[in-house]
C-alpha positions in Angstrom: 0.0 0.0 0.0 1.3 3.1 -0.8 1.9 6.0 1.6 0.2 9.2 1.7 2.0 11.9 0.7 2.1 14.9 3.1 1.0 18.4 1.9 3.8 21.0 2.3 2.4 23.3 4.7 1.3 26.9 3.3 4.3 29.1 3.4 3.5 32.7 4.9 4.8 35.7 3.1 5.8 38.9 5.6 5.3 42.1 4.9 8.5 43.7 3.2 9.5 46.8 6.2 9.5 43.5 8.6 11.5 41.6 6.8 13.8 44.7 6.3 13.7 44.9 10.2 14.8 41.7 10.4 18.1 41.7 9.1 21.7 42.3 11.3 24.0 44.8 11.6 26.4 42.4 10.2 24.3 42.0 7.3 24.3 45.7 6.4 28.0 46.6 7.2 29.3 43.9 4.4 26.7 45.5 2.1 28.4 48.9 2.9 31.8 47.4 2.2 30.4 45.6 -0.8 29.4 49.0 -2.3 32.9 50.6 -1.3 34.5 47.7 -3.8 31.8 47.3 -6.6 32.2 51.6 -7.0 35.9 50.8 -7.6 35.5 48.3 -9.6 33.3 49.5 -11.9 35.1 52.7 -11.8 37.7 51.0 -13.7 35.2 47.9 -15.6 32.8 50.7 -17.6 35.8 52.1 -19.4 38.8 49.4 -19.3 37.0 47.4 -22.6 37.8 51.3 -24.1 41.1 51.2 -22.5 42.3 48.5 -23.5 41.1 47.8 -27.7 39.3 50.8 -28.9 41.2 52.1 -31.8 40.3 56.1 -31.7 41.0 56.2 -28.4 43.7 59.0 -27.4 46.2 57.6 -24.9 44.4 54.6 -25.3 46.7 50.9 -24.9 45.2 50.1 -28.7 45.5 46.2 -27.8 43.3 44.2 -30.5 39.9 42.6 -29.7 41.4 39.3 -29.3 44.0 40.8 -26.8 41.2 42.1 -24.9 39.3 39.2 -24.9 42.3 37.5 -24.0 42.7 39.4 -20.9 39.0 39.1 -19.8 39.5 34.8 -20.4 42.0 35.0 -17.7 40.6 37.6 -15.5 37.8 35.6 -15.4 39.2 31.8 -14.7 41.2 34.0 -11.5 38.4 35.9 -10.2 35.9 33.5 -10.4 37.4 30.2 -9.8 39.5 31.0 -7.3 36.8 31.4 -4.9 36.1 27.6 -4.8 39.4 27.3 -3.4 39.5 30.8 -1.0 35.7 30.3 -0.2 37.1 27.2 1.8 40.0 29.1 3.5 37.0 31.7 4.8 35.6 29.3 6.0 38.5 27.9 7.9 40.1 31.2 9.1 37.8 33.6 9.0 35.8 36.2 7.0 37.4 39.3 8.8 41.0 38.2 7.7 40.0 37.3 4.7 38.6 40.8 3.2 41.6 42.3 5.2 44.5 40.6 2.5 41.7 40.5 -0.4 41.9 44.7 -0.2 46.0 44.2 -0.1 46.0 42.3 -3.5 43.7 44.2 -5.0 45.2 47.9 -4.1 48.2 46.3 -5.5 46.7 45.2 -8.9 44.6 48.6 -9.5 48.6 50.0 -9.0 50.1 47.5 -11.7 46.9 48.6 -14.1 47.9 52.2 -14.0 51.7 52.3 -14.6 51.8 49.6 -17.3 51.3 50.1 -21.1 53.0 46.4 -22.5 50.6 43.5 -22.9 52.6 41.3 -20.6 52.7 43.4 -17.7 49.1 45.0 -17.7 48.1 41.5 -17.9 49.8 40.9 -15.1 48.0 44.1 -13.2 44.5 42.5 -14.2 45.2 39.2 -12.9 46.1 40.4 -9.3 43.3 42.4 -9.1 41.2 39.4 -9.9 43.2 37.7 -7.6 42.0 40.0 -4.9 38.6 40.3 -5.8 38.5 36.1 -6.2 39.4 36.6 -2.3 37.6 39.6 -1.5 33.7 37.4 -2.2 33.9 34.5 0.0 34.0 36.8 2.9 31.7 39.1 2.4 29.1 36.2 0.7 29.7 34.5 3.5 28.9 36.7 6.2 25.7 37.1 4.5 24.4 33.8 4.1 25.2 33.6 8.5 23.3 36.5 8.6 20.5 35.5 6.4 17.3 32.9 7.2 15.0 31.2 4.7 12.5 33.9 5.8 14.3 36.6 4.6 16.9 35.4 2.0 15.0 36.6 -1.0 14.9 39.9 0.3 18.1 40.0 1.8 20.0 39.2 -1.3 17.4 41.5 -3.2 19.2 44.3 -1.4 22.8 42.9 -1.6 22.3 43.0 -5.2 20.5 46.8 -5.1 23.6 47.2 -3.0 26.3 46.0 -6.1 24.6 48.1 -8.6 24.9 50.9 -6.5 28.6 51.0 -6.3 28.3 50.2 -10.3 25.8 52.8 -11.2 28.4 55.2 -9.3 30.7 53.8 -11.5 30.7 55.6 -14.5 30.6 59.3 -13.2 33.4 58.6 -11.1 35.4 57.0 -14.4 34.1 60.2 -16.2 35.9 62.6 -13.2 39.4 60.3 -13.1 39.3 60.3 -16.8 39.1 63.6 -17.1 42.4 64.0 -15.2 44.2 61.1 -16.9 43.6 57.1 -17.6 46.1 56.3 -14.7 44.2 58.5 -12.8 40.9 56.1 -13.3 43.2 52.7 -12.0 45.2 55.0 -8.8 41.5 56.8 -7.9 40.1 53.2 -7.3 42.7 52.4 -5.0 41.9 54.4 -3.0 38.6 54.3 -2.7 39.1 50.4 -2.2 41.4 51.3 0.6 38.3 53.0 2.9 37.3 49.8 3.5 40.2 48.7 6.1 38.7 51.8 8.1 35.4 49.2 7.5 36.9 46.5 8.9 38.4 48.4 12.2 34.1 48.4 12.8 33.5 44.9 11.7 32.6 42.3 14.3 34.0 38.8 12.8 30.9 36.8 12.1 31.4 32.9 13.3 31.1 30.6 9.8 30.3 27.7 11.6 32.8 25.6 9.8 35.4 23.6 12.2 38.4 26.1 12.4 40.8 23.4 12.1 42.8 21.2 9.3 45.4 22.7 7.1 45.4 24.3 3.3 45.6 20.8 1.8 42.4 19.9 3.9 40.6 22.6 2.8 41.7 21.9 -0.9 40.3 18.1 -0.6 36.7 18.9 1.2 36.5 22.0 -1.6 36.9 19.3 -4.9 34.9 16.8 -2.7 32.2 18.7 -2.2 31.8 20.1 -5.6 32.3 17.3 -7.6 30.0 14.7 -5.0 27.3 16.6 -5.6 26.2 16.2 -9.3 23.2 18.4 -9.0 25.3 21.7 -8.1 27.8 20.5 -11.2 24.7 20.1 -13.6 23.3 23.6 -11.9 26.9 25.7 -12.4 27.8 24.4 -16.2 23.9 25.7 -16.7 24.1 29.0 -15.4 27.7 29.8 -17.5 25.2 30.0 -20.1 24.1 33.3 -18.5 27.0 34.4 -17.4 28.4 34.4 -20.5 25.8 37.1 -22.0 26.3 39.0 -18.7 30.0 39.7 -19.5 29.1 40.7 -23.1 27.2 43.6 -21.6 30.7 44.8 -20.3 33.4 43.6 -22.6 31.5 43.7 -25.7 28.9 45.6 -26.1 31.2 49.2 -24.9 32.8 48.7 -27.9 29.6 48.4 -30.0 27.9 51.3 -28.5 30.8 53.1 -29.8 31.5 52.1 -32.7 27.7 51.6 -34.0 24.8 53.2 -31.5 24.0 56.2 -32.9 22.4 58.2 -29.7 22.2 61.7 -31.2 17.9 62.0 -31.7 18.1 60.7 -27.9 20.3 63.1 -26.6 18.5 66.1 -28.0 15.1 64.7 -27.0 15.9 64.0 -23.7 17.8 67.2 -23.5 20.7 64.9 -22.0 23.7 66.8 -20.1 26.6 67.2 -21.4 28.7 65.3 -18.3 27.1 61.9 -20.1 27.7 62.6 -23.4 30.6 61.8 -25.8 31.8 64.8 -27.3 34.6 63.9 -29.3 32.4 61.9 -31.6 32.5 62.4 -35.6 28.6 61.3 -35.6 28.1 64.6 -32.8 27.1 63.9 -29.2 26.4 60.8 -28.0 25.4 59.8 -24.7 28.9 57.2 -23.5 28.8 54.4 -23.7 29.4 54.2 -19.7 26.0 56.0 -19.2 24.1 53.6 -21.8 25.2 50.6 -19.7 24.7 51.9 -16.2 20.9 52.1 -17.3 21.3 48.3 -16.1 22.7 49.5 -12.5 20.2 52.3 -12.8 16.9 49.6 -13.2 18.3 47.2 -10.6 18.6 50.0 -8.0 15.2 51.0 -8.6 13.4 47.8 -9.0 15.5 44.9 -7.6 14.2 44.7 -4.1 10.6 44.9 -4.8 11.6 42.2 -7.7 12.9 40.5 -4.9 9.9 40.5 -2.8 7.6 40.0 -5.8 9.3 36.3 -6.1 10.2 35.3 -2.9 7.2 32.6 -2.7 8.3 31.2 -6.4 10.6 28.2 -6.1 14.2 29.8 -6.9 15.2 27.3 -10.1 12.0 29.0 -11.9 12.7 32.6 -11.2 15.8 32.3 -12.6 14.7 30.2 -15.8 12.4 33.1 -16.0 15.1 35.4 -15.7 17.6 34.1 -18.5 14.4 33.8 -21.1 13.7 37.6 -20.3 18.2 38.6 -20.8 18.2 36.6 -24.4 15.6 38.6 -25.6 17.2 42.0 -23.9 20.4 40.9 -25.6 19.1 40.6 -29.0 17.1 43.8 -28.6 20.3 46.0 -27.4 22.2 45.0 -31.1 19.4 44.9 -33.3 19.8 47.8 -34.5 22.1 51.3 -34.6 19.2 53.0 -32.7 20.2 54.5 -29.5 16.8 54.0 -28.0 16.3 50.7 -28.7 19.8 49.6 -27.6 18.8 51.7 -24.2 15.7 49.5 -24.1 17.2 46.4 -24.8 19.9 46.7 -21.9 16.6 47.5 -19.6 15.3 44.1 -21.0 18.0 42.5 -20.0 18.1 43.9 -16.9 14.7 42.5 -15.7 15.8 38.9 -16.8 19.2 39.8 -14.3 17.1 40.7 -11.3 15.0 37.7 -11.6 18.0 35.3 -12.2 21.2 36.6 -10.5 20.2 37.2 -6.8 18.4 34.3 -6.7 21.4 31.8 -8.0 23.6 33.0 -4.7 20.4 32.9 -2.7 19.5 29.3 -4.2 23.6 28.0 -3.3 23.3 29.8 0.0 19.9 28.0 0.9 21.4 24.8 0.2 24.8 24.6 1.6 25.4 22.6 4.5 26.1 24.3 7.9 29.9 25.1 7.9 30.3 25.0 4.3 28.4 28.7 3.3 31.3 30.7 2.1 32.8 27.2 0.4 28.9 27.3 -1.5 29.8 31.2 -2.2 32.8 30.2 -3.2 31.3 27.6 -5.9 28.8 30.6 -7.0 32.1 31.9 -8.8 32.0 29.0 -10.9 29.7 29.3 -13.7 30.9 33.1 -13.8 34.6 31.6 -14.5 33.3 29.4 -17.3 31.2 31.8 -18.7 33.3 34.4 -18.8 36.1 32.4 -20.2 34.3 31.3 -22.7 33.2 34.7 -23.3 36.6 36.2 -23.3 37.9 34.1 -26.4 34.4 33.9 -27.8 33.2 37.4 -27.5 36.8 38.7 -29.0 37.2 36.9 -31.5 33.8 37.1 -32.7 33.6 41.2 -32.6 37.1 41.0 -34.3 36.1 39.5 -37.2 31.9 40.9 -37.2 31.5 44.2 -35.3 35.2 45.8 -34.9 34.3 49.3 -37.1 37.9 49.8 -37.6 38.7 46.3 -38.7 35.4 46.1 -41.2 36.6 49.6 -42.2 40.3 47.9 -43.1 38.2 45.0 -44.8 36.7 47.8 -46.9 39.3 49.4 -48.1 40.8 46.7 -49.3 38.3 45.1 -50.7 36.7 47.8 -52.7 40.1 50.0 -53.2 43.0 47.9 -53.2 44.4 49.7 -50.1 45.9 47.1 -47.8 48.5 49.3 -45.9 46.1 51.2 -43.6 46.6 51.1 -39.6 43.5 49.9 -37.7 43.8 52.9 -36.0 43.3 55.0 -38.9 40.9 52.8 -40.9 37.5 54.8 -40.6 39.4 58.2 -41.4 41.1 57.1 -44.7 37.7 55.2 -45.4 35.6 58.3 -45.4 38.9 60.7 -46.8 38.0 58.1 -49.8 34.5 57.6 -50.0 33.9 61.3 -49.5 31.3 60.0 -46.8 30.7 61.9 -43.4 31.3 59.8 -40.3 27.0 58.8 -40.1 27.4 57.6 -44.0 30.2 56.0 -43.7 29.2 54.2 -40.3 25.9 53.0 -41.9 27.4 52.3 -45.3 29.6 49.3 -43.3 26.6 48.5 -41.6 24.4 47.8 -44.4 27.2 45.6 -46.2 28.7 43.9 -43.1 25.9 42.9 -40.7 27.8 43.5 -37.1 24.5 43.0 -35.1 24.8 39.3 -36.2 27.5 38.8 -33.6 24.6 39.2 -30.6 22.5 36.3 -32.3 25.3 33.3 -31.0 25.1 35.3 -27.4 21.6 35.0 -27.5 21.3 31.6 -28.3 23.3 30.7 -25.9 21.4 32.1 -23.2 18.1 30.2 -24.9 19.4 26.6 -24.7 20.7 27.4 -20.9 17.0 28.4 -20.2 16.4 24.6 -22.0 18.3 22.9 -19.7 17.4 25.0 -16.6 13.4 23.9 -17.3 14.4 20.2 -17.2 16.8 20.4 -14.0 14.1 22.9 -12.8 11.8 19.3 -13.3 14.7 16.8 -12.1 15.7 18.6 -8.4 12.0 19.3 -7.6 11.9 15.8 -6.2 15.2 15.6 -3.9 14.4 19.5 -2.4 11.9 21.1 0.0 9.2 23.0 -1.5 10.6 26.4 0.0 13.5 25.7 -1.9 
């Protein structure tokens, strides 16, 4: 005879102020440093992809797309797998100590990125800074999920994330000030701004992480690949979610560069009466609003809307709020490359930026429900994973494919020598010898290698990608319903 299966008992939704009420001063001091870092960050994030490969750039580095791309692969493998490994060591000795040498590395890499022009040894900067960031999460993700109960996770990582897109909406005007003064300036400025967090830490009361404090780094290693690869559900789950991942690193290492060299913002500045602190002035096509301002529309949304999002899905089971969520981001992607229209690529990075708010919170929130006692900053460690992959992948993938489809410079080149037998052009000076030829303006000539080149083709592979994850997130959506809790 079979037995009767028990109905999960009705789960009671609070009213948002008392879940707000609810949370710890621990809880809000790592949000404070978490904004303190991100504002750095993204300080130097929202302008390095112009840094690094765009060719009209003055004092620019003028790397190529697959140099830059080759520099995000990396940074990305650092930052993001690392913390499987320092996640542990959290754990282990502490989340205090832990932030405390993460700020060290990083002051040290923002340092390297400002004095050093060569490939080799910029490269070099960029990796310790992901170094230190790699170490920087664990802590601070761990504090939180101590902090944090099933009652109030949804909201509580709702206004972690609101939290992160503060310092990143913050971002850009500070990289417009530092910019103004020089490019080192940008890297040196968020040094110090990192730095205000040690005063942070003299404030911080170390939060207990429940794991044994005990057993050496090669202990830590062993229970870190142990526990990952035992549990094949949160394997299946992270190789998933890379999907995502990887279209949200296009948004910064890709589509800069498009904005640039293909939005055409000029009816949406004068409509909107835009000022001039957000515009791009040294534009052939006139003023455009930057490319730094376009994407902090996504900070901008998330800020606004994130915790109420939050709260909105805190009764829906996790796995489908974030299915949701990557569905919503392929379309946003698509819509944000479509076409040269600045409105519509304004409107497509808002797109996306619903399908982030529904998906992104609640994969740390998801890991952090179901991590063992003890091992919560080793599961925000593993949260790092798919971020790795995906931005790997998106490093090589993302640069080579706007190197040979969307580069303007390089299509210009292509051009040229297709059409006029002129093969001895510097990228760097490929658009202006283009139009001195064609006797086109910078607008003509801009939608002339539009028309015959097709560069908003390279967002269709992103896209799809994103797509097939939201596949394969419906069927493990179907698979784990039977092994978790219903509040799960």
């Amino acid at each position: 005879m079979s037995t009767p299966t028990t109905a999960a008992p009705a789960v009671h939704k609070e009213s948002l102020f008392k879940q707000l009420g609810s949370l710890p001063r621990s809880y809000w001091m790592v949000n404070i440093m978490e904004i303190l870092e991100r504002l750095a960050y993204y300080g130097m994030r929202v302008v390095i992809p112009i840094y690094i490969a765009q060719a009209d750039e003055i004092n620019g580095l003028h790397f190529t797309q697959i140099q830059k791309g080759t520099i995000f692969a990396w940074w990305a493998l650092v930052q993001s797998l690392v913390p499987m490994f320092t996640g542990g060591f959290a754990d282990r000795y502490g989340y205090k100590k832990t932030i405390a040498v993460s700020l060290c590395i990083s002051i040290c890499g923002y340092i390297l990125m400002g004095t050093q022009r060569e490939f080799a040894t910029f490269f070099a900067g960029c990796l310790v800074l992901a170094l230190g960031t790699a170490t920087f999460k664990p802590g601070v993700q761990g504090t939180m999920c101590q902090a944090l109960a099933k009652s109030n996770s949804s909201i509580g990582w709702g206004i972690f994330y609101m939290m992160v897109n503060i310092g990143g909406f913050m971002g850009p005007p500070l990289a417009h000030f530092l910019y103004g003064i020089s490019w080192p300036a940008v890297f040196f400025g968020c040094a110090v701004i990192l730095s205000l967090n040690f005063l942070m830490l003299l404030t911080y009361k170390e939060v207990s992480s429940g794991g044994e404090q005990r057993g050496g780094p090669l202990s830590v290693l062993s229970t870190t690949f142990i526990d990952f690869f035992g549990n094949i559900r949160l394997v299946v789950f992270v190789l998933i979610m890379a999907g995502f991942w990887l279209m949200f690193n296009v948004l910064f290492d890709v589509l800069p560069n498009f904005i640039v060299d293909w939005v055409d913002s000029s009816r949406l500045v004068a409509t909107l009466h835009i000022p001039q602190f957000m515009l791009q002035l040294n534009s052939q096509r006139g003023p455009q609003l930057s490319q730094e301002w376009m994407i902090n529309a996504n900070s901008g949304l998330i800020i606004l809307c994130v915790v109420f999002v939050s709260w909105m899905v805190s009764r829906m089971r996790r796995v489908s709020s974030i299915l949701m969520g990557v569905i919503v981001a392929s379309f946003g992607m698509i819509l944000a490359g479509y076409t040269t229209s600045g409105y519509l690529c304004l409107l497509g990075i808002l797109v996306y930026s619903v399908g982030e708010m529904l998906s992104s919170p609640k994969m740390n929130e998801y890991l952090g429900v179901i991590a063992p006692e003890g091992r919560k900053g080793l599961y925000m460690g593993y949260a790092n994973v798919p971020v790795a992959i995906g931005w790997f992948a998106e490093g090589y993938i993302g640069g080579w494919a706007y190197d040979k489809m969307g580069d303007k410079a390089n299509l210009a080149a292509d051009y040229l020598a297709t059409n006029f037998n002129i093969t001895d052009v510097a990228r760097t000076d490929a658009m202006a010898k283009l139009m001195e030829v064609t006797k086109m303006n910078a607008t003509d000539a801009t939608n002339m290698l539009w028309s015959t080149y097709h560069p908003y083709e390279v967002w269709y592979s992103f896209a799809a990608i994103g797509f097939l994850a939201a596949i394969a997130l419906f069927f493990y959506s179907r698979w784990v319903k039977k092994y978790e809790a219903p509040d799960v």
